[in-house]
Structures are given as structure tokens and as C-alpha cells.
ROMI-813134 format. One record per residue: x, y, z of N, C-alpha, C, CB in turn; residue in one letter. Coordinates in Angstrom, 3 decimals, padded with zeros to 6 digits, always signed. Each point is the difference from the previous one (the first is absolute). Glycine has a CB too. Example, Ala and Ser with C-alpha at 12.3 -4.5 7.8 and 13.67 -1.06 7.14 Angstrom:
BEGIN
<<+013.190 -005.690 +007.800> <-000.890 +001.190 +000.000> <+000.900 +001.200 +000.000> <-001.892 -001.173 +001.246> A>
<<+001.542 +002.223 -001.966> <+000.820 +001.190 +000.060> <-000.770 +001.090 +000.730> <+001.184 -000.628 -002.145> S>
! end
This chain:
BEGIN
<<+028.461 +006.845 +023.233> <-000.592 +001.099 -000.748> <-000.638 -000.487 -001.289> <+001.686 +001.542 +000.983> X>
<<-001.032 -002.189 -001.517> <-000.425 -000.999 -001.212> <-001.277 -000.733 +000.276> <+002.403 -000.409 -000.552> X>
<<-002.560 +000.125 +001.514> <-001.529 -001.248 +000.296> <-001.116 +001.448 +000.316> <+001.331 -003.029 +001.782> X>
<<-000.622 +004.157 -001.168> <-001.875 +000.779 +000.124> <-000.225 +000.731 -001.012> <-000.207 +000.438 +002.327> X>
<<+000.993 -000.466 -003.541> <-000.027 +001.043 -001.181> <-000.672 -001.703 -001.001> <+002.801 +002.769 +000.436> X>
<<-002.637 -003.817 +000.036> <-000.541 -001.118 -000.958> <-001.569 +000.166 +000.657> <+002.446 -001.975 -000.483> X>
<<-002.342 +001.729 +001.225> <-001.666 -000.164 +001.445> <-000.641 +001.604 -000.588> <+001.335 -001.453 +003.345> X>
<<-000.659 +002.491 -003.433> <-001.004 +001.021 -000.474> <-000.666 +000.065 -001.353> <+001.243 +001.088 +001.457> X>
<<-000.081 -001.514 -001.970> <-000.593 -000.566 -001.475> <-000.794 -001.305 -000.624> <+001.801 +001.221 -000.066> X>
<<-001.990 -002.262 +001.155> <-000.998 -000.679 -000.062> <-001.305 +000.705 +000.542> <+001.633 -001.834 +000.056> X>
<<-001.229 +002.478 +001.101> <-001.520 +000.791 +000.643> <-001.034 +000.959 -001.317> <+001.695 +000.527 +002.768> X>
<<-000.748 -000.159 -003.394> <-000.068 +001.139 -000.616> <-001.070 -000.644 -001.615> <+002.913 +001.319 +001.404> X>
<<-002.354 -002.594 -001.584> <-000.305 -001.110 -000.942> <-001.378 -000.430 +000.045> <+002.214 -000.732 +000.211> X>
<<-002.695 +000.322 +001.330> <-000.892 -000.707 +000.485> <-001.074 +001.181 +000.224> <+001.574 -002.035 +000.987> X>
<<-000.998 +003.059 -001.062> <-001.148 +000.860 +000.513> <-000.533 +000.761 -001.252> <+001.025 +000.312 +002.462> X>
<<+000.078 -000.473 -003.582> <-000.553 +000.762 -001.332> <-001.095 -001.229 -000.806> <+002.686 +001.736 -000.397> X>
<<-002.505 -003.329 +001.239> <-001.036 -001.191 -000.581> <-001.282 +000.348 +000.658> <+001.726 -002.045 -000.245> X>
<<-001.597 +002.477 +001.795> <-001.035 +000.486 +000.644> <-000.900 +000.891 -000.236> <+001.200 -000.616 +001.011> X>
<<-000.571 +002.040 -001.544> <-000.880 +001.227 -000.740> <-000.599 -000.426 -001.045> <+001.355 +001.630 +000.543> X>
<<-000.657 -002.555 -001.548> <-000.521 -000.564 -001.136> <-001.560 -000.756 +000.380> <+002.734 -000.304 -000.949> X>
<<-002.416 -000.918 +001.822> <-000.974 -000.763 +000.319> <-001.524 +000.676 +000.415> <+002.105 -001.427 +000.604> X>
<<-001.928 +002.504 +000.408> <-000.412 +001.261 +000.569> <-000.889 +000.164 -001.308> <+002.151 +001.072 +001.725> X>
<<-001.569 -000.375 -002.521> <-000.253 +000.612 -001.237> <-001.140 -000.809 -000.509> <+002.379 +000.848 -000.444> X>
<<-002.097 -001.972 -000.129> <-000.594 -000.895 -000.671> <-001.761 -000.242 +001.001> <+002.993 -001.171 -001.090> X>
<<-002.558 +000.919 +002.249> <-001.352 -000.595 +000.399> <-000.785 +001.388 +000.510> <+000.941 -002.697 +000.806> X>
<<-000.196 +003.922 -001.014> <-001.076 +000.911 +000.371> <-001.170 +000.305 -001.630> <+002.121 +001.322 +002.291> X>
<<-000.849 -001.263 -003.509> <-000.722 -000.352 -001.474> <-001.361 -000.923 +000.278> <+002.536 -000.063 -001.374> X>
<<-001.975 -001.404 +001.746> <-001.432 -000.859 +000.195> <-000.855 +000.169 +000.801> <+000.923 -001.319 -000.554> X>
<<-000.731 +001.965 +001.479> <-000.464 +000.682 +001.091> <-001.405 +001.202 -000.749> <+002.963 -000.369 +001.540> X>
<<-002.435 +001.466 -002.729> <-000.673 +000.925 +000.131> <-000.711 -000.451 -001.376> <+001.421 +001.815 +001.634> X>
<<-000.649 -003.185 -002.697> <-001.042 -000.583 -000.692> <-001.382 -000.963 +000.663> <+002.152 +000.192 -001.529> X>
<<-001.787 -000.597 +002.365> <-001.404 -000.991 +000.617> <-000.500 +001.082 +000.708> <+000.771 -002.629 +000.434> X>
<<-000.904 +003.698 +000.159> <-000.148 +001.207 +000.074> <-001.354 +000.390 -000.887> <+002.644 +000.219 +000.489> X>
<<-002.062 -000.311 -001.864> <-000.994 +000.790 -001.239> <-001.072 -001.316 +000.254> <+001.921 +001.555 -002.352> X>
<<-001.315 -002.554 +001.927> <-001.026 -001.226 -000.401> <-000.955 +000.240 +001.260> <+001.733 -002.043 -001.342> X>
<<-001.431 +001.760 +002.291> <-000.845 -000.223 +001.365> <-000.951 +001.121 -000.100> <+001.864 -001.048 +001.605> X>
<<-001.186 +002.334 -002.127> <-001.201 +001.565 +000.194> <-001.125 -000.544 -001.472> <+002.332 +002.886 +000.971> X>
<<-001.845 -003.715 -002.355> <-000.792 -000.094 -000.321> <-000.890 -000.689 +000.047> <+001.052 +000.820 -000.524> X>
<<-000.774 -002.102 +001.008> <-000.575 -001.328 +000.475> <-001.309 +000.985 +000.808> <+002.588 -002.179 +000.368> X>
<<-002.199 +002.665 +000.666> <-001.178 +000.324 +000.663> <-000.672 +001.594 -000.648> <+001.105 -001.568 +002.342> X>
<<-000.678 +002.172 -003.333> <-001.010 +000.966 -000.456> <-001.112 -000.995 -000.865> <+001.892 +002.295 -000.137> X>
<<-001.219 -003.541 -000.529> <-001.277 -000.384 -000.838> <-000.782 -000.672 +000.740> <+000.975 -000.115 -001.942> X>
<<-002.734 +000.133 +001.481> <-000.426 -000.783 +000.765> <-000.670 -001.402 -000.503> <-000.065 +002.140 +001.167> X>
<<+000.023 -002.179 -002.648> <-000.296 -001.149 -000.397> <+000.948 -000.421 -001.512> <-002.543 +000.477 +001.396> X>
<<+002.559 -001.537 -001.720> <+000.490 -000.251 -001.335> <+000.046 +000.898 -001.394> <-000.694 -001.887 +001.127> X>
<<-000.561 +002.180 -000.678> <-000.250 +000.708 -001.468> <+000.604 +001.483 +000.017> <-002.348 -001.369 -000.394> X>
<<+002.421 +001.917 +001.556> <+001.045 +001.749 +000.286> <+000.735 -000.189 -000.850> <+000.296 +000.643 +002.336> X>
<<+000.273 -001.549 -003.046> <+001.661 +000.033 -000.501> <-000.015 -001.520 -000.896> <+001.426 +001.488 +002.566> X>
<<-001.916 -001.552 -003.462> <+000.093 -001.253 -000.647> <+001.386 -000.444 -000.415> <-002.218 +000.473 -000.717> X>
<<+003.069 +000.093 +000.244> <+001.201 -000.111 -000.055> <+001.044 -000.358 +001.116> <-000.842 +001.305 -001.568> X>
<<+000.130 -000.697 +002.690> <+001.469 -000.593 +001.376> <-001.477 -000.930 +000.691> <+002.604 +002.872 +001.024> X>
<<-002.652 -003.843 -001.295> <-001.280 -000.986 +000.517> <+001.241 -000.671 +001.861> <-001.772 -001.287 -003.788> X>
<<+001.018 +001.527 +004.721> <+000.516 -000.401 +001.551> <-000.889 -000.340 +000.561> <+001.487 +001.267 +000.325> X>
<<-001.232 -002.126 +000.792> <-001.219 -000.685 +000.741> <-000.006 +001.061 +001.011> <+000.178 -002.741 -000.379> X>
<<-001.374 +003.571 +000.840> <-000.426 +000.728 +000.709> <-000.773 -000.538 +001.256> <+000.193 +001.251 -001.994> X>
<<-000.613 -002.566 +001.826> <-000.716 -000.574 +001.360> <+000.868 -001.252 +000.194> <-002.670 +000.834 -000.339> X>
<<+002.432 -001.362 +001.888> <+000.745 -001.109 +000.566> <-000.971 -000.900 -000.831> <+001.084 +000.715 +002.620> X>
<<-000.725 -001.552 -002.768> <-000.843 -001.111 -000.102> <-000.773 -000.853 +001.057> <+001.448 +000.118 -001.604> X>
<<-002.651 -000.177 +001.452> <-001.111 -001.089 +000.818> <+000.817 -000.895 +001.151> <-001.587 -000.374 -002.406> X>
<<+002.456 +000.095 +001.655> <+000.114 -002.088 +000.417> <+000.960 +000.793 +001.492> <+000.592 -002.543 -003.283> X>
<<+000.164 +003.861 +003.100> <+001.133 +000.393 +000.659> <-000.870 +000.088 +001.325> <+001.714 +001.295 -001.924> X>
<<-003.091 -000.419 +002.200> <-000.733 +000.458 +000.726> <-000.593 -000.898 +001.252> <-000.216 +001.359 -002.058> X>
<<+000.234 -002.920 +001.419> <-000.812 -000.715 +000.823> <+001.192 -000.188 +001.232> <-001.874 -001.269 -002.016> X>
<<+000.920 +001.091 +003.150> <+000.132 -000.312 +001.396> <+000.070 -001.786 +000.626> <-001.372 +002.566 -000.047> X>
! end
């Protein structure tokens, strides 16, 4: 009786690290989220001089 009242309370342990973890990468999840919606509303450098992002692939990436 002692070992499934220990085993529930590890389950119980592992799964409150799990919701946590959960938690956390849905946060990064709905921050790269914003960035990505703004990344693609701007369309050149100058939209936003202050948040400056590379908006095009680069050349060299393109060649065949």
C-alpha cells in the first residue's frame, strides 16, 4: 500500500513538471506567434526603424 501511495505521488510530481513545461512552451509558442505576425506585416526596413528584421532571404540562399 505504501509503494502505490509513493508511485501516485511521483505520478502526480511528474505531471505537475509536465503542465508546467506545457505552460512554458505554449508562452513561446504565442510569443514567436507576435514576432512572426510582425515580421510578415512589415514590408521593408524602413516600416519600423526601430524593430530593423531581415524581411528577404538572401541572394546567395536562392542559387541552384
Amino acid at each position: 500500500m505504501v509503494g502505490l501511495i509513493t508511485s501516485c505521488k511521483r505520478l502526480l510530481k511528474i505531471r505537475k513538471g509536465v503542465d508546467s513545461l506545457m505552460a512554458t512552451c505554449e508562452n513561446y509558442s504565442r510569443q514567436l506567434g507576435k514576432i512572426v505576425n510582425y515580421l510578415t506585416k512589415s514590408t521593408t526596413l524602413e516600416d519600423d526603424p526601430e524593430h530593423s528584421y531581415i524581411t528577404a532571404q538572401p541572394e546567395s540562399l536562392n542559387k541552384r
